[in-house]
N, C-alpha and C positions, 0 to 999 in steps of 0.2 A: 672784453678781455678780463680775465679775472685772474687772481694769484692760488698757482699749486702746492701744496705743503710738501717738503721734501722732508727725508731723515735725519742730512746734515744737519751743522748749527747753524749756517748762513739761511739766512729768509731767502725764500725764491720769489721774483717780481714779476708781473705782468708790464706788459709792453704798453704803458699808459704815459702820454707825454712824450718828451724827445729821448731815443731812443740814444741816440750819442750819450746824452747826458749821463741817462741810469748806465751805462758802462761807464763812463767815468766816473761815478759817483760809488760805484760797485766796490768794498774792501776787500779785492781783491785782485789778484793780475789776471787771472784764468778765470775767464764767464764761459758756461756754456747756455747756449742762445738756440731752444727749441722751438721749432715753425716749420708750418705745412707750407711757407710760402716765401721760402729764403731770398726766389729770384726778387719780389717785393721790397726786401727788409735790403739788399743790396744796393737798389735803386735809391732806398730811403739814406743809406748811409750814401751814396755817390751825391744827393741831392745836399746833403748836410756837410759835405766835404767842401763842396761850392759855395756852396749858401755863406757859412759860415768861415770859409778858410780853414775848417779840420785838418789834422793832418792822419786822416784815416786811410788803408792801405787794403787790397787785397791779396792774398796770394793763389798763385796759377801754377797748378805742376808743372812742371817743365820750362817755367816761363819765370816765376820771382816774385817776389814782391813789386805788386803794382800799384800807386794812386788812385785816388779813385777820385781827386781833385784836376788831375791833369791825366785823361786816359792816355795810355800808351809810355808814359812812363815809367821804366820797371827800374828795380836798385839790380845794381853787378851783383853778378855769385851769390844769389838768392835763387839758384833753380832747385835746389833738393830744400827739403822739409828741415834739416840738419842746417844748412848753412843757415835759411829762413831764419827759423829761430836763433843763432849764434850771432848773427845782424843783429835783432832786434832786443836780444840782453845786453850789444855791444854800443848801443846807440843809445846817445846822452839827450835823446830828445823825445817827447810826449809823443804819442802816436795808439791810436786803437788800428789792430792788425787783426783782419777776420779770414780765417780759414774755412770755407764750404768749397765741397764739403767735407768732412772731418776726415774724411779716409785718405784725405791728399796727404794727411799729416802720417800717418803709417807710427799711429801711438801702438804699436804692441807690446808686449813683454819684449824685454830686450835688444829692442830698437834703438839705434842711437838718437833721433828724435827724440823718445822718449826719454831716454837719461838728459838729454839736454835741457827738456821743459823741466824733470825732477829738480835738476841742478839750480834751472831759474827763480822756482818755486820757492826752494830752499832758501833762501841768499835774501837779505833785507834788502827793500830796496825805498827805504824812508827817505833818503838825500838826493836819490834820481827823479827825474822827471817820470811820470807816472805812464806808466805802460799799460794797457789792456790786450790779450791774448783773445778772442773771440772765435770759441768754434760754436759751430752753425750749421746745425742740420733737422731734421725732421725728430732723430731722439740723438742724444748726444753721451755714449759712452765711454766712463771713467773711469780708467782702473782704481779703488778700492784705496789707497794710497794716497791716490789725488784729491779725492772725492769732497775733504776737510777746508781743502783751499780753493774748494768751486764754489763761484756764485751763480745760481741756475735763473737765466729767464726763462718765463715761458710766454711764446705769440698762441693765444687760442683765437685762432681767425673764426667770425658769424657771432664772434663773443660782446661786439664791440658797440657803444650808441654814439650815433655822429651828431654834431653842430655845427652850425652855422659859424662861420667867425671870417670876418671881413670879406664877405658875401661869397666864399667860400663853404663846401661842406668838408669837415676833417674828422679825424675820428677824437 
């Protein structure tokens, strides 16, 4: 895996090491998370929600905001993309929330989604518990506006040299 240069001013990273981490670690609340192999990168965040006790989430049209610590657990009135995000500016606790794929979120011009996330964006949020927004797709488009407060990964899957490590092989 190696790192892509982008135009922005944020650096764009490669998915090296724990992946939770570099979103957390990201200065910013909106990462967008590019990969050929999302089903993967979901499992890895489901495995690290466990592992570690994360309180990472995914959202399911129709369905909310779900755990990915405890399957089958979804929050109330998290089934539109609107309420979604209105929960997750409203909630006073740490949490990485990943949207795949992107289109669930219905970011167009003039969507209320969209004014919401602008709205989140906007607003400091230094005295809250630290939030990460994760979309997640194959390429991840951002209107022109957003662009400044993304922090971009990218997964180049065949990129990667694996080790050994406690007679495990990992990448």
């Amino acid at each position: 895996m190696s790192d892509r240069e982008t135009s922005g001013p944020l650096v764009a990273r490669s998915i090296a090491g724990s992946l939770p981490e570099r979103i957390i670690d990201s200065p910013s609340m909106l990462v967008a998370l590019e990969t050929p192999r999302p089903e993967a990168l979901l499992d890895q965040f489901r495995r690290a929600a466990v592992r570690d006790g994360r309180a990472i989430y995914h959202y399911v049209p129709g369905v909310g905001i779900g755990s990915l610590r405890e399957p089958g657990v979804h929050v109330p009135s998290t089934r539109s993309p609107f309420d979604a995000l209105r929960h997750i500016e409203a909630s006073g606790h740490f949490g990485i929330y990943v949207f795949h794929p992107v289109s669930t979120l219905g970011l167009v011009a003039g969507s209320a989604a969209l004014d919401r996330l602008r709205q989140m964006l906007s607003v400091s949020h230094a005295d809250a518990a630290p939030k990460r927004i994760v979309l997640m797709d194959r390429y991840v488009g951002i209107q022109a506006a957003l662009e400044p407060q993304v922090t971009r990964i990218f997964d180049q899957q065949g990129r990667t040299t694996l080790r050994l490590r406690n007679g495990r092989w990992v990448e």
